[in-house]
N, CA, C and O atoms as CSV, one atom per row, in Angstrom:
chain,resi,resn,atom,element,x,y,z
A,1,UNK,N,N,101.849,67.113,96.139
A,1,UNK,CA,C,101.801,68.558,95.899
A,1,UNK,C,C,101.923,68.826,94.398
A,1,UNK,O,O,102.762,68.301,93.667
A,2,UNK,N,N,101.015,69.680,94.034
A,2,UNK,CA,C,101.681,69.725,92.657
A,2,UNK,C,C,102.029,71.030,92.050
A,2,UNK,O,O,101.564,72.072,92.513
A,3,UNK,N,N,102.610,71.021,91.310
A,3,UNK,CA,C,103.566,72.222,90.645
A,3,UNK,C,C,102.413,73.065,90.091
A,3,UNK,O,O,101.676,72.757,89.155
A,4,UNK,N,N,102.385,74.091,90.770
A,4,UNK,CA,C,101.590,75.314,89.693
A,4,UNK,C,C,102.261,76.142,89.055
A,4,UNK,O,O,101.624,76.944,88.372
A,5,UNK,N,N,103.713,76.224,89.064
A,5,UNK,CA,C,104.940,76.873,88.392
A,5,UNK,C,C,104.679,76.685,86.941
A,5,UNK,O,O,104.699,77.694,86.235
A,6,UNK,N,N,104.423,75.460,86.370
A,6,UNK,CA,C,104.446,75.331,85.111
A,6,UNK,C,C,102.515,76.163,84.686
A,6,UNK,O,O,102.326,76.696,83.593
A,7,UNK,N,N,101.811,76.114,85.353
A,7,UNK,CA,C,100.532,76.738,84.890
A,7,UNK,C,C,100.549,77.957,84.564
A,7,UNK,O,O,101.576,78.580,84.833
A,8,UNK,N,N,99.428,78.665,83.890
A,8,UNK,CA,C,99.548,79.676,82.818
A,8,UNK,C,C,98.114,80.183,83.078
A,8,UNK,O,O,97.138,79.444,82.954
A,9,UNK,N,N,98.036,81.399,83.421
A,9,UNK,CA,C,96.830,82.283,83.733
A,9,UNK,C,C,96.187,82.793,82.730
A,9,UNK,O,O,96.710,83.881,82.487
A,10,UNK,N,N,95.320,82.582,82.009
A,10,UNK,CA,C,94.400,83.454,80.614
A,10,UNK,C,C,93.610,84.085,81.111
A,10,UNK,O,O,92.944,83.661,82.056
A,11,UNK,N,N,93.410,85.826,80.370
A,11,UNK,CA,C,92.491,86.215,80.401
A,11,UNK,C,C,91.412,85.874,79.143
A,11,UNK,O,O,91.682,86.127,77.969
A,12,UNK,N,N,90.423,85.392,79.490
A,12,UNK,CA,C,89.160,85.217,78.826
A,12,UNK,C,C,88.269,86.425,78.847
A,12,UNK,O,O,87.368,86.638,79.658
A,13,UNK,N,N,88.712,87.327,77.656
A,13,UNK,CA,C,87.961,88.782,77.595
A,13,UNK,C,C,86.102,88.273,77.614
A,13,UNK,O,O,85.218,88.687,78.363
A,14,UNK,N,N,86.015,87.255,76.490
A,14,UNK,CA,C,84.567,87.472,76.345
A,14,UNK,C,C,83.991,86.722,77.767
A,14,UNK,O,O,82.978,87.297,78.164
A,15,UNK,N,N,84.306,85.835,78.428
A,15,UNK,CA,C,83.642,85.630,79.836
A,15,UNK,C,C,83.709,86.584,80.846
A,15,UNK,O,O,82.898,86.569,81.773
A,16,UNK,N,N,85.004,87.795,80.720
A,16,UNK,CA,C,84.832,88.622,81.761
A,16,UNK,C,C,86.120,87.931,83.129
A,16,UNK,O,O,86.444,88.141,84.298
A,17,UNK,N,N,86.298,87.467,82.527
A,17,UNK,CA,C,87.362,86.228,83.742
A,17,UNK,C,C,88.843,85.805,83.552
A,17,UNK,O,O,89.281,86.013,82.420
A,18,UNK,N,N,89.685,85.257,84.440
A,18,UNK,CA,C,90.596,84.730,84.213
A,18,UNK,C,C,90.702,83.999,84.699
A,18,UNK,O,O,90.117,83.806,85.765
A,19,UNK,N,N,91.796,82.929,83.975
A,19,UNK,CA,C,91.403,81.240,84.238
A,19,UNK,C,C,92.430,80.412,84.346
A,19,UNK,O,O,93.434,80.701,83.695
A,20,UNK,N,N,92.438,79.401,85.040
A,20,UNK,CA,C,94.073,79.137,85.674
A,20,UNK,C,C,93.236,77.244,85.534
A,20,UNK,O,O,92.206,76.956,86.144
A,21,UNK,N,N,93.969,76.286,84.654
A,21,UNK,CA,C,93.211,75.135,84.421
A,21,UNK,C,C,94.414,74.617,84.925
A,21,UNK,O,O,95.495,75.022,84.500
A,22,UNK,N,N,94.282,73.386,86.168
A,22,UNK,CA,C,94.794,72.531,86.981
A,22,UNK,C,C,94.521,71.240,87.292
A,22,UNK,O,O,93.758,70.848,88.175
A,23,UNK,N,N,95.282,70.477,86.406
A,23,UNK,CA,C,94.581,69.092,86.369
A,23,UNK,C,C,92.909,69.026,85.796
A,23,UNK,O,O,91.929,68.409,86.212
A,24,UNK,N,N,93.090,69.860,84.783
A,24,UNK,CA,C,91.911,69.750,84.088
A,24,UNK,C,C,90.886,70.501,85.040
A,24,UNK,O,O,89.680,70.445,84.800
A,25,UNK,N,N,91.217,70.963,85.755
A,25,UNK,CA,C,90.128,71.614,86.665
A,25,UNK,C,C,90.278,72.961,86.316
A,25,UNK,O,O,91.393,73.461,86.167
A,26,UNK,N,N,88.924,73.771,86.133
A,26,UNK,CA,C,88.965,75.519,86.353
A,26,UNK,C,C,88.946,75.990,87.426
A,26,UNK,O,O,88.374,75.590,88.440
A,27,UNK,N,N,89.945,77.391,87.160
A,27,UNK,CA,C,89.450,78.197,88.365
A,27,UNK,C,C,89.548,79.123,87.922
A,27,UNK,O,O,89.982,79.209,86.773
A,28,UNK,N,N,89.126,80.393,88.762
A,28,UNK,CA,C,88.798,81.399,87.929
A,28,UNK,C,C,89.274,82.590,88.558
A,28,UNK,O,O,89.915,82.233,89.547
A,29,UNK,N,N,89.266,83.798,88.460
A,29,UNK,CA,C,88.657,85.177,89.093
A,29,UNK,C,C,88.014,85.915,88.196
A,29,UNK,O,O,88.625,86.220,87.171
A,30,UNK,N,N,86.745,86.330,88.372
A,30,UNK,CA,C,85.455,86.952,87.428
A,30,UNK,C,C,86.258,88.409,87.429
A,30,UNK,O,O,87.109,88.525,88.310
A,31,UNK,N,N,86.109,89.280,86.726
A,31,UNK,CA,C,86.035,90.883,87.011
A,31,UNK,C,C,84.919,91.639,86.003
A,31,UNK,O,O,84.245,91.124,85.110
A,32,UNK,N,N,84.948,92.753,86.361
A,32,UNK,CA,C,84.463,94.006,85.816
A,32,UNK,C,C,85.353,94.681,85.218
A,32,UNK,O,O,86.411,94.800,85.835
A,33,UNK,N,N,85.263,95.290,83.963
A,33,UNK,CA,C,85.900,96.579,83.497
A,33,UNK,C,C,85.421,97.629,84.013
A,33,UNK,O,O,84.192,97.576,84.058
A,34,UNK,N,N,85.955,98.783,84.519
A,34,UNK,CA,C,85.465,99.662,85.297
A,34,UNK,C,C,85.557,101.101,84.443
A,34,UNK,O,O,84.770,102.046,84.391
A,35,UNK,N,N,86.938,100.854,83.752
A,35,UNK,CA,C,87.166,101.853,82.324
A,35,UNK,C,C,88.420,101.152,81.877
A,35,UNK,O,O,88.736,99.993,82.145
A,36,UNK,N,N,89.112,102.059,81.130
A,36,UNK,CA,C,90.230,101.289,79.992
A,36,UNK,C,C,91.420,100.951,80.802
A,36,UNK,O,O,92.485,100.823,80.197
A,37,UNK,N,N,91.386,100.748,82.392
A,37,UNK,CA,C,93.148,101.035,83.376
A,37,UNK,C,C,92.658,100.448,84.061
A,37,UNK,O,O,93.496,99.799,84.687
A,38,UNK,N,N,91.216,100.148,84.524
A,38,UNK,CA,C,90.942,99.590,86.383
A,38,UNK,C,C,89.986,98.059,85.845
A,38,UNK,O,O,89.528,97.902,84.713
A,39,UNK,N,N,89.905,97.363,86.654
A,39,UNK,CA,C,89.505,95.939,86.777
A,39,UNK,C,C,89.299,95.777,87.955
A,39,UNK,O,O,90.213,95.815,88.779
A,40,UNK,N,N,87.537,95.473,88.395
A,40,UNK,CA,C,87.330,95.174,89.558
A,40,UNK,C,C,87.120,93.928,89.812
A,40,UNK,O,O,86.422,93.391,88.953
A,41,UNK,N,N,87.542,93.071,90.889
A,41,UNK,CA,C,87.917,91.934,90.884
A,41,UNK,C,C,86.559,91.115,91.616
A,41,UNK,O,O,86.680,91.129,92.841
A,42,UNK,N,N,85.758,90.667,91.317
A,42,UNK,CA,C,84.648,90.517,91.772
A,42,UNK,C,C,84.295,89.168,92.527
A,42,UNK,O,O,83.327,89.043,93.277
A,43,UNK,N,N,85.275,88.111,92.203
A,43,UNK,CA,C,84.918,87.037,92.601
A,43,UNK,C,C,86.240,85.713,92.426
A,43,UNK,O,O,86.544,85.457,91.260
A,44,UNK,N,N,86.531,85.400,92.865
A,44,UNK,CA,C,87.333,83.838,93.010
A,44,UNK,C,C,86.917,82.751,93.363
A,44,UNK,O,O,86.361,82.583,94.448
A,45,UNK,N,N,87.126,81.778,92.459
A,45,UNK,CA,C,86.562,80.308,92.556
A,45,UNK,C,C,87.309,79.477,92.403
A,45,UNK,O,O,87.922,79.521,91.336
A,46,UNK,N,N,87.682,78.141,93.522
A,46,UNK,CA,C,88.470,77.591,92.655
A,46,UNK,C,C,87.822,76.063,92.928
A,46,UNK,O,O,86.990,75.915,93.823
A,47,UNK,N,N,88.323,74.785,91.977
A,47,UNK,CA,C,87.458,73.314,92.280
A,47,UNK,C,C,87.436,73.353,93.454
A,47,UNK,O,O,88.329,73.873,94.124
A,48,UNK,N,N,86.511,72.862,93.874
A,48,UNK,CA,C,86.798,72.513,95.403
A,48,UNK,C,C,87.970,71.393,95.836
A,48,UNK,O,O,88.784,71.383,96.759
A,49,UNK,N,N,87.684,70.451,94.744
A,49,UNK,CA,C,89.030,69.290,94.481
A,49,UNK,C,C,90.238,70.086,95.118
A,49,UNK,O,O,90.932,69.706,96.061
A,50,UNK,N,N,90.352,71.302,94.391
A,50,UNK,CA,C,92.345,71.767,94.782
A,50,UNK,C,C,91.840,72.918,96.435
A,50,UNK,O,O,92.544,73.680,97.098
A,51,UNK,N,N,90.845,72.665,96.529
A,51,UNK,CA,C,90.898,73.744,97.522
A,51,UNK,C,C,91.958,73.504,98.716
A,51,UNK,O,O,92.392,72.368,98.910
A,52,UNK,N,N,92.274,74.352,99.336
A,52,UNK,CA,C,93.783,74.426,100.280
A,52,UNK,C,C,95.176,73.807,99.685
A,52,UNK,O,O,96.037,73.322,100.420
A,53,UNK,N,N,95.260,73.864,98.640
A,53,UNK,CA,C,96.325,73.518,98.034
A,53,UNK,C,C,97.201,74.123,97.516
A,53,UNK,O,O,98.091,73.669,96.798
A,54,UNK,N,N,96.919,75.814,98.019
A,54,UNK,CA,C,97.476,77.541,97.078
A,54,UNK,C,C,97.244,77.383,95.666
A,54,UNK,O,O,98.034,77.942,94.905
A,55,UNK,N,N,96.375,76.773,95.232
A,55,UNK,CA,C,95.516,77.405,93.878
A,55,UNK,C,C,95.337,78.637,93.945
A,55,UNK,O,O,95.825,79.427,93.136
A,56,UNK,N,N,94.359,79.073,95.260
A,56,UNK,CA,C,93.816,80.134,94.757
A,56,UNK,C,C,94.701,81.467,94.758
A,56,UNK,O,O,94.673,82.514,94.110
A,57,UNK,N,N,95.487,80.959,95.765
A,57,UNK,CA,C,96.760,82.315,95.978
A,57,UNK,C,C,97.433,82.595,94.612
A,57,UNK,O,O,97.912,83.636,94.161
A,58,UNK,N,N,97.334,81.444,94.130
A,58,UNK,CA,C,98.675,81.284,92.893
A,58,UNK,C,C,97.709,81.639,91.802
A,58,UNK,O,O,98.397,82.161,90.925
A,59,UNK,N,N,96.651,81.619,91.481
A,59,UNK,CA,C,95.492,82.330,90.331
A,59,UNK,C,C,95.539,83.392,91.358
A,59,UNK,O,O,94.517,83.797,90.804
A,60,UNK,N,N,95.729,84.221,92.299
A,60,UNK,CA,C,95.415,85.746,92.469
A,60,UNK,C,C,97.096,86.442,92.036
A,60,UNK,O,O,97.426,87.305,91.222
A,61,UNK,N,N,97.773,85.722,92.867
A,61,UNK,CA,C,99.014,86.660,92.303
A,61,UNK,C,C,99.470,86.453,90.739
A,61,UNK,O,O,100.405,87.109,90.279
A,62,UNK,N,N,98.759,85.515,89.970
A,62,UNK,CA,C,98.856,85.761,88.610
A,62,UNK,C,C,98.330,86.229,87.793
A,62,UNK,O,O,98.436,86.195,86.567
A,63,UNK,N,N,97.270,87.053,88.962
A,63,UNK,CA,C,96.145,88.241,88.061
A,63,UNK,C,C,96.736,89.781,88.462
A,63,UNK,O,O,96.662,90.987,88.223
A,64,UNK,N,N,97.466,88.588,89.377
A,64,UNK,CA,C,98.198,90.642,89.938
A,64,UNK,C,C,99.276,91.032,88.897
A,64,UNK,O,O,99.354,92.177,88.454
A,65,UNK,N,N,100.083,90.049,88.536
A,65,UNK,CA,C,101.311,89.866,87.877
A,65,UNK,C,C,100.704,90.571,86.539
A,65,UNK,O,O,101.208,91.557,86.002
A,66,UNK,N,N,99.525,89.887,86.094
A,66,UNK,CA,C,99.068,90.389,84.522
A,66,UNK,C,C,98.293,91.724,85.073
A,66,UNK,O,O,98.480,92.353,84.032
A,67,UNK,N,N,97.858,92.281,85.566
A,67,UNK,CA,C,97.726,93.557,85.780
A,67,UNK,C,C,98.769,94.837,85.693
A,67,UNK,O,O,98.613,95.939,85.166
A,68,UNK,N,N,100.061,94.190,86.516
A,68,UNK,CA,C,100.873,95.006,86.527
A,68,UNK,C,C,101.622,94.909,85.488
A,68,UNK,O,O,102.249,95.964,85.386
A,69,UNK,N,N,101.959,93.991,84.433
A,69,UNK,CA,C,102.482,93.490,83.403
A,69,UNK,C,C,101.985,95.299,82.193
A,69,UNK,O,O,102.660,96.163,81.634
A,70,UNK,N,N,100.497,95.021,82.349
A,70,UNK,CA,C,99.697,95.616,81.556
A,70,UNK,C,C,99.629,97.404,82.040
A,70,UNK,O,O,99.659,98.324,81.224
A,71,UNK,N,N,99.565,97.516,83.051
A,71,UNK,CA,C,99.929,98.660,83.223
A,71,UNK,C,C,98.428,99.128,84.148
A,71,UNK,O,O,98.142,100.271,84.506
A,72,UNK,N,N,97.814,98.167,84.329
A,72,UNK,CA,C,96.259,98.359,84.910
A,72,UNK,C,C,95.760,98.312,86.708
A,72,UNK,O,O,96.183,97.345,87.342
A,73,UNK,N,N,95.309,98.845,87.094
A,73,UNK,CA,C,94.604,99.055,88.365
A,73,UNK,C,C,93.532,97.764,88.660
A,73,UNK,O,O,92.882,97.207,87.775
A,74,UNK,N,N,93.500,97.451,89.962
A,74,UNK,CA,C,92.568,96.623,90.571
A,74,UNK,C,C,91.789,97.093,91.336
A,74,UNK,O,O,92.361,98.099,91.757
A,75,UNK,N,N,90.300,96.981,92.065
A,75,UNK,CA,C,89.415,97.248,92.585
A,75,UNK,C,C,89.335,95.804,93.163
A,75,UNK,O,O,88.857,94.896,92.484
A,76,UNK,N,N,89.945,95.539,94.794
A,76,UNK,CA,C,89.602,94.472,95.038
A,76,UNK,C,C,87.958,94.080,95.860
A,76,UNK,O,O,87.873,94.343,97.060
A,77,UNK,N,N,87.111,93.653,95.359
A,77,UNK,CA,C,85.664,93.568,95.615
A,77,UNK,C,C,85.799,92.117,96.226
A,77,UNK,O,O,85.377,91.969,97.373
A,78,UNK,N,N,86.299,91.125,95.627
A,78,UNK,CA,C,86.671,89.796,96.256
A,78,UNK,C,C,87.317,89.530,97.003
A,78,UNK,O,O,88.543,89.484,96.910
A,79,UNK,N,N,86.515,89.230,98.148
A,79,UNK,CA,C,86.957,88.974,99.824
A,79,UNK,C,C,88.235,88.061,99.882
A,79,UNK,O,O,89.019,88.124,100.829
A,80,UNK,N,N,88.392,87.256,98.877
A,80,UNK,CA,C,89.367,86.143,98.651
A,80,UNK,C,C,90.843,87.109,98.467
A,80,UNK,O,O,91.849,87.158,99.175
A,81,UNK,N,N,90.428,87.922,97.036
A,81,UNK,CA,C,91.692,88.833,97.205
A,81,UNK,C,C,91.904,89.812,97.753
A,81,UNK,O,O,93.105,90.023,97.922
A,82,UNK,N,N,90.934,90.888,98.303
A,82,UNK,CA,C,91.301,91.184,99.651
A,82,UNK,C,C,91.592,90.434,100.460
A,82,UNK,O,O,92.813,90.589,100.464
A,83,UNK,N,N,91.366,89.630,101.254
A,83,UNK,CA,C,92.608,88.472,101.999
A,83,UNK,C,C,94.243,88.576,101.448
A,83,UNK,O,O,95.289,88.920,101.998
A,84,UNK,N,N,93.975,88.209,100.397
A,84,UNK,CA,C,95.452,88.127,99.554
A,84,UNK,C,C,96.614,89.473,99.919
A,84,UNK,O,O,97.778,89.552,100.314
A,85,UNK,N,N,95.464,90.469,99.503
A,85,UNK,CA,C,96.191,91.584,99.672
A,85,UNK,C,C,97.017,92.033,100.854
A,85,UNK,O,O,98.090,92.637,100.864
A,86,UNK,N,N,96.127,91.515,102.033
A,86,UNK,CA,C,96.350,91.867,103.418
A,86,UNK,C,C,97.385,91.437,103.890
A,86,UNK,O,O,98.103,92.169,104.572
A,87,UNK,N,N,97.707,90.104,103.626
A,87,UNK,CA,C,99.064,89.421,103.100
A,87,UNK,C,C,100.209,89.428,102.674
A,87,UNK,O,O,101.273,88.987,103.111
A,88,UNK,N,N,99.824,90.136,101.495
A,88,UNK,CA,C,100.941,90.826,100.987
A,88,UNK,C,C,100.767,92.303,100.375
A,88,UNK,O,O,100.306,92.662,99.291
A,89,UNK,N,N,101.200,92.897,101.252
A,89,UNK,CA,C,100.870,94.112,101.083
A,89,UNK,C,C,101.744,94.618,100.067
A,89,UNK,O,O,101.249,95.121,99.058
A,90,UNK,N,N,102.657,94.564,100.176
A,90,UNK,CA,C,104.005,94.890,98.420
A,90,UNK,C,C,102.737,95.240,97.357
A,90,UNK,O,O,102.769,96.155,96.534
A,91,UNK,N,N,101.976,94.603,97.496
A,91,UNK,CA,C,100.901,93.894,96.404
A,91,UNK,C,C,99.635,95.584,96.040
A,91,UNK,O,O,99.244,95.972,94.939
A,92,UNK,N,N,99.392,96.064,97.138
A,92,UNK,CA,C,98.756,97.059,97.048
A,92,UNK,C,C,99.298,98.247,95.742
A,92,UNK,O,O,98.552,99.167,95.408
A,93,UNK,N,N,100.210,98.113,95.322
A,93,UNK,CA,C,100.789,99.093,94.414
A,93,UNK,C,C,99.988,99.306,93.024
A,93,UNK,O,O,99.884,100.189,92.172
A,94,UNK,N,N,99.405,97.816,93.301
A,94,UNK,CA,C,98.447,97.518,91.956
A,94,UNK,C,C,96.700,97.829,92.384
A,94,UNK,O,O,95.834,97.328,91.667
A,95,UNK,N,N,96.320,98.652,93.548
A,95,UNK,CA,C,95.131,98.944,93.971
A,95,UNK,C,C,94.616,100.326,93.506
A,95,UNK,O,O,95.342,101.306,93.675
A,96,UNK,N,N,93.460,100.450,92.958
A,96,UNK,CA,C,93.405,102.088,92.089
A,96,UNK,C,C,93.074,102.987,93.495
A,96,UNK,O,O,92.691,102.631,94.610
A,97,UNK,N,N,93.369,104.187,92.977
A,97,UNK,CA,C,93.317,105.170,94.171
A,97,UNK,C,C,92.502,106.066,93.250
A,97,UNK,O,O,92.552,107.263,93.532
A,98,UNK,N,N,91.961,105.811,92.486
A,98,UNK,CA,C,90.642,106.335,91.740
A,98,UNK,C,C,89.689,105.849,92.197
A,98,UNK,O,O,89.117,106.773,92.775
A,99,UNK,N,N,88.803,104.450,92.384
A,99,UNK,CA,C,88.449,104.028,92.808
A,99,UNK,C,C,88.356,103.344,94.102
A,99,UNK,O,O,89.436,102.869,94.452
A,100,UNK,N,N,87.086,103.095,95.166
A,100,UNK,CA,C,87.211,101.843,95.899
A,100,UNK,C,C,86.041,100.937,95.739
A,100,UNK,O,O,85.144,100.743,94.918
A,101,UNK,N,N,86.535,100.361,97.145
A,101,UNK,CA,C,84.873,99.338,96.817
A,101,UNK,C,C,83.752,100.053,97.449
A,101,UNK,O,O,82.710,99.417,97.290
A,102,UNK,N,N,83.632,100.851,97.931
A,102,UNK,CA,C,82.594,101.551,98.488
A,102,UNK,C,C,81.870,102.364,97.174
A,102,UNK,O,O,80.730,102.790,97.357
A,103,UNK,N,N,82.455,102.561,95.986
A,103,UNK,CA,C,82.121,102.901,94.826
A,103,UNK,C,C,80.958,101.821,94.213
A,103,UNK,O,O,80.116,101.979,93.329
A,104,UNK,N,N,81.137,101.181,94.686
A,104,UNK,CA,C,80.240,99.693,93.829
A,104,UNK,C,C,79.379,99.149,94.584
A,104,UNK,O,O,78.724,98.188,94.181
Protein backbone atom coordinates (compact mmCIF):
# COMPACT_ATOMS: atom_id res chain seq x y z
CA UNK A 1 0.00 0.00 0.00
CA UNK A 2 1.46 3.10 -0.35
CA UNK A 3 1.32 6.35 1.46
CA UNK A 4 -0.37 9.16 -0.44
CA UNK A 5 -0.22 11.28 2.85
CA UNK A 6 3.14 12.47 1.99
CA UNK A 7 1.93 13.51 -1.85
CA UNK A 8 1.24 17.03 -2.88
CA UNK A 9 -1.50 18.17 -5.38
CA UNK A 10 -0.35 21.12 -8.02
CA UNK A 11 -2.32 23.18 -9.80
CA UNK A 12 -0.83 23.48 -13.30
CA UNK A 13 -2.57 26.84 -14.44
CA UNK A 14 -1.10 26.69 -17.99
CA UNK A 15 -2.36 22.90 -18.68
CA UNK A 16 -5.71 23.72 -17.19
CA UNK A 17 -5.18 20.70 -14.61
CA UNK A 18 -4.16 19.39 -11.42
CA UNK A 19 -1.65 16.91 -10.78
CA UNK A 20 -0.93 14.48 -8.10
CA UNK A 21 2.67 12.49 -9.26
CA UNK A 22 2.84 8.88 -7.58
CA UNK A 23 5.66 6.86 -8.01
CA UNK A 24 6.56 8.85 -10.84
CA UNK A 25 3.26 8.32 -12.29
CA UNK A 26 0.63 11.28 -13.29
CA UNK A 27 -2.62 11.79 -12.50
CA UNK A 28 -4.62 14.36 -13.04
CA UNK A 29 -8.11 16.23 -12.89
CA UNK A 30 -8.48 18.57 -16.14
CA UNK A 31 -10.89 21.68 -15.41
CA UNK A 32 -12.38 24.69 -16.94
CA UNK A 33 -12.41 28.19 -15.59
CA UNK A 34 -15.88 29.11 -15.72
CA UNK A 35 -15.15 32.81 -14.19
CA UNK A 36 -12.81 34.13 -11.37
CA UNK A 37 -14.74 31.66 -8.18
CA UNK A 38 -16.07 28.46 -10.17
CA UNK A 39 -13.93 25.54 -11.74
CA UNK A 40 -15.57 22.98 -13.70
CA UNK A 41 -14.18 19.76 -13.15
CA UNK A 42 -14.13 18.04 -16.39
CA UNK A 43 -12.25 14.98 -16.21
CA UNK A 44 -10.06 12.49 -13.92
CA UNK A 45 -7.34 10.27 -14.90
CA UNK A 46 -5.33 8.32 -13.12
CA UNK A 47 -2.16 5.51 -14.37
CA UNK A 48 -3.87 2.73 -14.78
CA UNK A 49 -0.75 1.15 -12.80
CA UNK A 50 -2.37 2.80 -9.35
CA UNK A 51 -5.84 2.24 -10.46
CA UNK A 52 -7.98 0.87 -7.31
CA UNK A 53 -5.51 1.88 -5.02
CA UNK A 54 -7.55 5.44 -3.77
CA UNK A 55 -5.38 7.54 -6.01
CA UNK A 56 -8.08 8.81 -7.50
CA UNK A 57 -10.18 9.59 -4.35
CA UNK A 58 -7.09 11.08 -2.77
CA UNK A 59 -6.32 13.53 -6.12
CA UNK A 60 -10.24 14.46 -5.84
CA UNK A 61 -10.41 15.33 -2.23
CA UNK A 62 -7.19 17.28 -2.76
CA UNK A 63 -8.80 19.35 -5.39
CA UNK A 64 -11.61 19.80 -3.06
CA UNK A 65 -9.31 20.79 -0.19
CA UNK A 66 -7.52 23.45 -2.69
CA UNK A 67 -10.76 24.78 -3.77
CA UNK A 68 -12.00 25.38 -0.50
CA UNK A 69 -8.57 26.54 0.75
CA UNK A 70 -9.02 29.27 -2.08
CA UNK A 71 -12.31 30.27 -1.56
CA UNK A 72 -13.65 28.77 -5.07
CA UNK A 73 -16.74 26.79 -6.38
CA UNK A 74 -16.79 23.45 -8.33
CA UNK A 75 -18.96 22.39 -11.25
CA UNK A 76 -18.73 18.70 -10.98
CA UNK A 77 -18.88 17.54 -14.89
CA UNK A 78 -16.60 14.43 -14.01
CA UNK A 79 -18.52 11.35 -13.45
CA UNK A 80 -15.47 10.23 -11.29
CA UNK A 81 -16.11 13.23 -8.98
CA UNK A 82 -19.52 13.17 -9.04
CA UNK A 83 -19.16 9.63 -7.66
CA UNK A 84 -16.91 11.19 -5.06
CA UNK A 85 -19.34 13.58 -4.15
CA UNK A 86 -22.17 11.16 -3.64
CA UNK A 87 -19.97 9.72 -1.09
CA UNK A 88 -19.28 12.26 0.66
CA UNK A 89 -21.66 14.53 0.75
CA UNK A 90 -20.02 17.04 3.67
CA UNK A 91 -18.20 17.66 0.36
CA UNK A 92 -21.08 19.40 -1.57
CA UNK A 93 -20.44 22.75 0.31
CA UNK A 94 -17.83 23.29 -2.31
CA UNK A 95 -20.57 22.79 -5.36
CA UNK A 96 -21.61 26.30 -7.10
CA UNK A 97 -25.25 27.03 -6.85
CA UNK A 98 -24.61 29.49 -9.68
CA UNK A 99 -23.96 27.04 -11.87
CA UNK A 100 -24.73 23.28 -12.93
CA UNK A 101 -23.85 20.78 -15.29
CA UNK A 102 -26.81 21.12 -17.31
CA UNK A 103 -25.21 24.64 -18.04
CA UNK A 104 -22.44 23.00 -20.15
Amino acid sequence: MMNLADTTITDNHHKHRFELKTDDKLSIVEYQNVDDETLALTHTEVDPSLEGQGVGSHLVKGVLEYVERNNLKIVPLCPFVSVYLKRHPDWNRVVSTTYNVNDF
